[in-house]
N, C-alpha and C positions, 0 to 999 in steps of 0.2 A: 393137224395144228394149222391155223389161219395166218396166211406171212404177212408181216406189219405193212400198210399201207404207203405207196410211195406218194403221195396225195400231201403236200405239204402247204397247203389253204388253210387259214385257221376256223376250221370249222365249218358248219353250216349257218353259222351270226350275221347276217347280213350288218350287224352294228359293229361286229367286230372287223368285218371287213373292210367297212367304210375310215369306221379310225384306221386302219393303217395306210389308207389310202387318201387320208385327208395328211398323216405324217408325212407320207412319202413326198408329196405336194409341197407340203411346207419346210421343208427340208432343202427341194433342189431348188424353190422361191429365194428359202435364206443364203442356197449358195451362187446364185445367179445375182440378189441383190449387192452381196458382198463384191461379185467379181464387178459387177457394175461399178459400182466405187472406184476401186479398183484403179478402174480403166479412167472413169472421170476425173480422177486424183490425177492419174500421171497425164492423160492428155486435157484435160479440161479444169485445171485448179481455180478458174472462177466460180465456173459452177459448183466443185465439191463444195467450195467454200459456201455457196448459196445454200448448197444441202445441209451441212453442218449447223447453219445458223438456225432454217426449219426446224431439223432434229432438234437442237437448243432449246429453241422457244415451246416445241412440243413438247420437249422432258420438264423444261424450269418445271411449273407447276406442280407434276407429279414429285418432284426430287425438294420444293419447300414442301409438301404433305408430308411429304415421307420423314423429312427433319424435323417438322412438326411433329411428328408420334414417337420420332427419337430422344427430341428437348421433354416430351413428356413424359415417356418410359423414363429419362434419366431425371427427371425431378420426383418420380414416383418412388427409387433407389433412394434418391437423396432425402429422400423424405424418411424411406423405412428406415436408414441408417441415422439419419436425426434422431429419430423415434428411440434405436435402439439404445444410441449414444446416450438421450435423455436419461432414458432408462439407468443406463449403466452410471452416468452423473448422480443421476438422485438416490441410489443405491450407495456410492462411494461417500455423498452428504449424510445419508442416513446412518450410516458407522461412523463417520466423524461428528454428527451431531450426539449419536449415542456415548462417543468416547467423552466427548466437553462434556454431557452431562455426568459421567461418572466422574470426571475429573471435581466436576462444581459439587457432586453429594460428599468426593474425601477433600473437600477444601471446607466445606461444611463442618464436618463428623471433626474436623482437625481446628476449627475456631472455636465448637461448643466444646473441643476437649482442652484448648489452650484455655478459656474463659473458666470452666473448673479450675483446672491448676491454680486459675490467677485470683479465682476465692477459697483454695483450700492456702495460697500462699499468704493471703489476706487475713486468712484466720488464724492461723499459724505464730503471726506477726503481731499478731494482736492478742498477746497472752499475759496482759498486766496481773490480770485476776484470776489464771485459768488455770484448772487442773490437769487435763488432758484433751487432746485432742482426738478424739476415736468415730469407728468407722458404724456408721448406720448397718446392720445385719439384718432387719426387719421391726417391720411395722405394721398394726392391723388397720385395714381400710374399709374392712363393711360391716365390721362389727359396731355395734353403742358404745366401746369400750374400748378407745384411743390408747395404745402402749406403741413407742417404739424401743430396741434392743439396741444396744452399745457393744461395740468389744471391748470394753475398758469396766474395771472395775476396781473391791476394795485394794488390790495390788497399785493401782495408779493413784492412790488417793481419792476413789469416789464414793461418797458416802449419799443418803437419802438427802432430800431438801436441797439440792447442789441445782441453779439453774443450769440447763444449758439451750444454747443459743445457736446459730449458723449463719456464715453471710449475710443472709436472706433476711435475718427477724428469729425471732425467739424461737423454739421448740417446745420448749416445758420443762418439766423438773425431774429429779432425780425422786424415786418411790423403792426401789427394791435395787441394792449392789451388791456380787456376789464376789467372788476372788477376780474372777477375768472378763466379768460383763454385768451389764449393770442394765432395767429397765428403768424407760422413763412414761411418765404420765404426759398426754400430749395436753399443747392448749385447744384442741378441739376436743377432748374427752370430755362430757357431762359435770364430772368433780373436779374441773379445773375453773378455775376464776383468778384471772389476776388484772388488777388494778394498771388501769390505762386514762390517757391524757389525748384528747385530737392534737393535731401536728396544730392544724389549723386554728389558731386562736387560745387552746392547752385546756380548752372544757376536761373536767374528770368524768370518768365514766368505770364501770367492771365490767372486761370481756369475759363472759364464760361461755363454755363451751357447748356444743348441743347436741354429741355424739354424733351426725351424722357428715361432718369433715368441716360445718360450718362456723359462726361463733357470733353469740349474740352479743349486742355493745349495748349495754343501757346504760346512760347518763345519770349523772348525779346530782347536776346542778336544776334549779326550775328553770322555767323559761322554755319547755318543749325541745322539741329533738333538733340538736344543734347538728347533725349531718347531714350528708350529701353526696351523693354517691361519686366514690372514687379516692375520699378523702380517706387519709393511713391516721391508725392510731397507735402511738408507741407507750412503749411501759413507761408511768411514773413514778418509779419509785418506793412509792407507800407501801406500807407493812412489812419492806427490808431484804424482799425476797429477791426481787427480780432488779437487777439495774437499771436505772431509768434512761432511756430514752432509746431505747433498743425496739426497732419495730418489729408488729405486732398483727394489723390485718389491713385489709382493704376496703371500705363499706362498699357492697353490692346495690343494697336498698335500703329504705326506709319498712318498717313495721310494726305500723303504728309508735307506741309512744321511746320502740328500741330501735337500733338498727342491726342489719345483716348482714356479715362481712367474711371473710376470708384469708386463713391466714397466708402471711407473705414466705413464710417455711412449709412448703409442703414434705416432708419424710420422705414422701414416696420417691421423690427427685431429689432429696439429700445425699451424698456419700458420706458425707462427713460433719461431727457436730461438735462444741466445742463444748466442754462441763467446768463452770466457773465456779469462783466461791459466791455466797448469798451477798447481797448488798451490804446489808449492815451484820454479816460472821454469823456463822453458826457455834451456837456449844459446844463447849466442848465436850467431848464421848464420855460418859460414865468409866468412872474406876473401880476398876471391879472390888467387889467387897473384900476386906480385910476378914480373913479366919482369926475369929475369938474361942480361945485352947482356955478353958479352965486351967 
């Protein structure tokens, strides 16, 4: 077995040899320079001072570079932390902007629910003539054949021929009543026609209906088509049915020698409708036949 070498040279490197020989160099320079000071400080304080002020002026430059890449590493910080801050700001806007908007849809949802109230309390109120006030159940919207359903029927007093009406403008009439709900015939149904007046001027005309949610307005009087679009036509009264002055629709257009209009009662957006007496009374009900006994 080969005994370890006392040979403590590092190696055969002529490079490594040199660096530790350029160390060793620079090492007894730094402590020779240091003792030099040293000595020039305690015997020579003009001079050190001359040296100190050298070294000074030799460092200044290096030591503002050097602050210079510190002032800018630390605005490179201030900036990623801006950046983050940002971030984290418009995150904490973005939930608070999300909250104001829920807050503004239930401030919403709680006006159009107060504004009902304040036409079912409207309607309610207004019951000189009125049988019952009942809740809309359904209504057909794509069929040719306009019906809406009532909860109210022969029990509350509702009988066929009975207008009824809503906030809004008229409904239509009562056609079929059963103990606890009643249908009615819309004014946008085909077989509806009833006798209307422009607000505008009180030209007569009959709205009937055209099955398809709309309602044509033909005039009565000559002189050509007295509307215009936007202008409302409310009932007049005539043939006893319908109370007058209850509106009726909106005119959309002209066509030709009619117009085309839209009722101001849509069902679909009713809850509530009111079933009055006819204008000028209905008959009274047949009595029922007397039995004739031999």
């Amino acid at each position: 077995m080969k005994a370890p070498s006392r040979n403590k040279r590092p190696g055969f490197s002529r490079r490594a040899q040199y660096g530790l020989f350029f160390s060793y160099v620079i090492a007894v320079t730094g402590i020779l320079v240091g003792l030099g000071l040293v000595v020039a400080a305690h015997f020579d304080p003009t001079g050190f001072g001359t040296i100190k002020g050298a070294a000074l002026d030799t460092t200044a430059p290096i030591s503002g570079a050097a602050r210079g890449v510190v002032r800018s590493a630390g605005s490179v910080v201030d900036g990623i932390g801006a950046y983050f801050y940002a971030g984290s700001k418009n995150v904490a806007m973005a939930k608070e902007l999300d909250s104001d908007r829920a807050a503004l849809v239930r401030a919403r949802i709680l006006a159009l629910e107060n504004e009902r109230l304040r036409r079912m309390l409207k309607l309610v109120e207004n019951r000189n003539g009125s049988i019952a006030v009942a809740r809309i159940v359904g209504s057909t919207g794509v069929s040719s054949r306009r019906y809406a359903t009532l909860d109210a029927g022969a029990a509350q007093g509702v009988r066929p021929g009975q207008p009824v009406r809503s906030p809004e403008g008229l409904v239509g009439r009562v056609v079929d009543a059963g103990m606890i709900a009643s249908r009615v015939l819309l004014i946008t149904d085909s077989a509806s026609v009833v006798p209307v007046r422009l607000a505008r001027g009180g030209a007569p005309a009959l709205a009937a209906g055209r099955g398809d949610g709309s309602i044509e307005i033909r005039p009565l009087g000559a002189g050509g088509n007295p509307f215009n679009r936007g202008d409302i036509v409310l009932t007049s009264g005539t043939g006893g049915l319908y109370p007058p002055d209850v509106p009726v629709a909106v005119i959309l257009r002209k066509d030709g020698d009619v117009a085309i209009g839209w009722p101001l009662a849509n069902p679909a957006q009713l809850d509530y409708a009111m079933v009055e007496q006819p204008f000028a009374g209905l008959p009274p009900p047949p009595e029922p036949a007397k039995s004739t006994k031999p």
